[in-house]
C-alpha positions as CSV (number, residue, x, y, z in Angstrom):
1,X,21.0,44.4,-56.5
2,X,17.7,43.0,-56.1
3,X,16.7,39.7,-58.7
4,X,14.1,42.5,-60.0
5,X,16.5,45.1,-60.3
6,X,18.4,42.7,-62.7
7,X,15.5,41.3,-64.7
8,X,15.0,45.1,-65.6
9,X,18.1,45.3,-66.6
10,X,18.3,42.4,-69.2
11,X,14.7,43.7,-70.6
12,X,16.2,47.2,-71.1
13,X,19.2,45.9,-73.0
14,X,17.0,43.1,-75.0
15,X,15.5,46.5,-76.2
16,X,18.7,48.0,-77.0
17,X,19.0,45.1,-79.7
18,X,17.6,45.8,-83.4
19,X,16.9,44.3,-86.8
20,X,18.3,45.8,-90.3
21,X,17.1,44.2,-93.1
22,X,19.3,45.0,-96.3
23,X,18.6,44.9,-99.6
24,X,19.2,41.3,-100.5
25,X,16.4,39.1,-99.1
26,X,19.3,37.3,-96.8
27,X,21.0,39.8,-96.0
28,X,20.1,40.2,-92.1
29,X,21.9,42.3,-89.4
30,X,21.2,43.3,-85.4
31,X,22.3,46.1,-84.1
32,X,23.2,46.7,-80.7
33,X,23.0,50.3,-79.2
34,X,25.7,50.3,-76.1
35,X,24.2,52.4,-73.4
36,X,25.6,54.6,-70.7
37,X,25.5,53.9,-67.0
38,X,23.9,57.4,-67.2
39,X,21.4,56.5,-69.7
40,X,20.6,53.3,-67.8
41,X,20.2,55.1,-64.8
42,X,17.6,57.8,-66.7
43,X,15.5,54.8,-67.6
44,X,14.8,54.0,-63.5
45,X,17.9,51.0,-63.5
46,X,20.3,50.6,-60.2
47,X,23.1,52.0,-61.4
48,X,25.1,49.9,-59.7
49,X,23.9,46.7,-61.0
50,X,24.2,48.8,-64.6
51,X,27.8,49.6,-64.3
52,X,29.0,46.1,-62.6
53,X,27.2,45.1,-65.8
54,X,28.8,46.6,-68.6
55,X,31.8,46.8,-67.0
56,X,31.7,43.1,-67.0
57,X,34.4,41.3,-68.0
58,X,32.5,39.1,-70.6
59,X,30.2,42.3,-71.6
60,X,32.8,42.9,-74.9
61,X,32.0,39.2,-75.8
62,X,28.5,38.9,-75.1
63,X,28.5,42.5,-77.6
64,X,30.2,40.9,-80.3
65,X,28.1,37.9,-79.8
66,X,24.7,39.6,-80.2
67,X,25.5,41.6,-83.9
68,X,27.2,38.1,-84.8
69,X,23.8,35.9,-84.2
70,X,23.0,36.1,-88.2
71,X,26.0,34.0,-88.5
72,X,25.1,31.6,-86.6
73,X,21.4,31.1,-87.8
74,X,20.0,28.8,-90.3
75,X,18.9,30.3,-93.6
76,X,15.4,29.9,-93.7
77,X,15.3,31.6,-90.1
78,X,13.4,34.7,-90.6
79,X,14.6,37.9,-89.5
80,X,12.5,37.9,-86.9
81,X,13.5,34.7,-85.5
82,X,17.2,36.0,-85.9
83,X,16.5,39.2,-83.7
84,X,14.7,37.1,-81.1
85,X,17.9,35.0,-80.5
86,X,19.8,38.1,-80.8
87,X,17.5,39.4,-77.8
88,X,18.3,35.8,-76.1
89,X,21.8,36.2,-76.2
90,X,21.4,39.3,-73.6
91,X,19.7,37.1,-71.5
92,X,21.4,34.0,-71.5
93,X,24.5,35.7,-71.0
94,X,23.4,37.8,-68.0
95,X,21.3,34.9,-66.4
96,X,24.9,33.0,-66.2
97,X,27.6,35.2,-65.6
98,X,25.9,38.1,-63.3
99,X,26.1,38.0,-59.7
100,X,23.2,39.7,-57.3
């Protein structure tokens, strides 16, 4: 897997990370749609690189960690700051644990 190929891939699964807003003004929570290798593949990705990534040994963690992030954020973050360090979860996680 090329360092392009795998840039791709963190950009399609920052996309697979969204915002719900609930009722209660701070009441925030992300989202995070798992994809197939299949579905990874569909969008243009090395398949490959997609499956050694979600079948990742730290993938279940790095999961857990993204719809966790409200927890871990201030209260007067807004939601959108929340979802953007949901989306940098994805990254960090991939920029130190994936191998090309």
């Amino acid at each position: 897997m090329e360092p392009d190929e795998l840039r791709a891939i963190m950009e399609f699964l920052r996309g697979r990370v969204h915002l719900e807003v609930g009722d209660a003004a701070d009441q925030v929570t992300i989202r995070f749609e798992v994809p197939s290798v299949e579905e990874m593949a569909a969008a243009g990705l090395n398949a490959e690189g997609s499956q050694s990534v979600l079948a990742a040994p730290w993938w279940d963690e790095m999961v857990t960690d993204v719809v966790e992030t409200p927890e871990m954020c201030e209260p007067e973050d807004t939601p959108e700051q929340v979802l953007e360090y949901a989306k940098d979860v994805v990254l960090e996680y991939i920029r130190k644990r994936a191998t090309l």
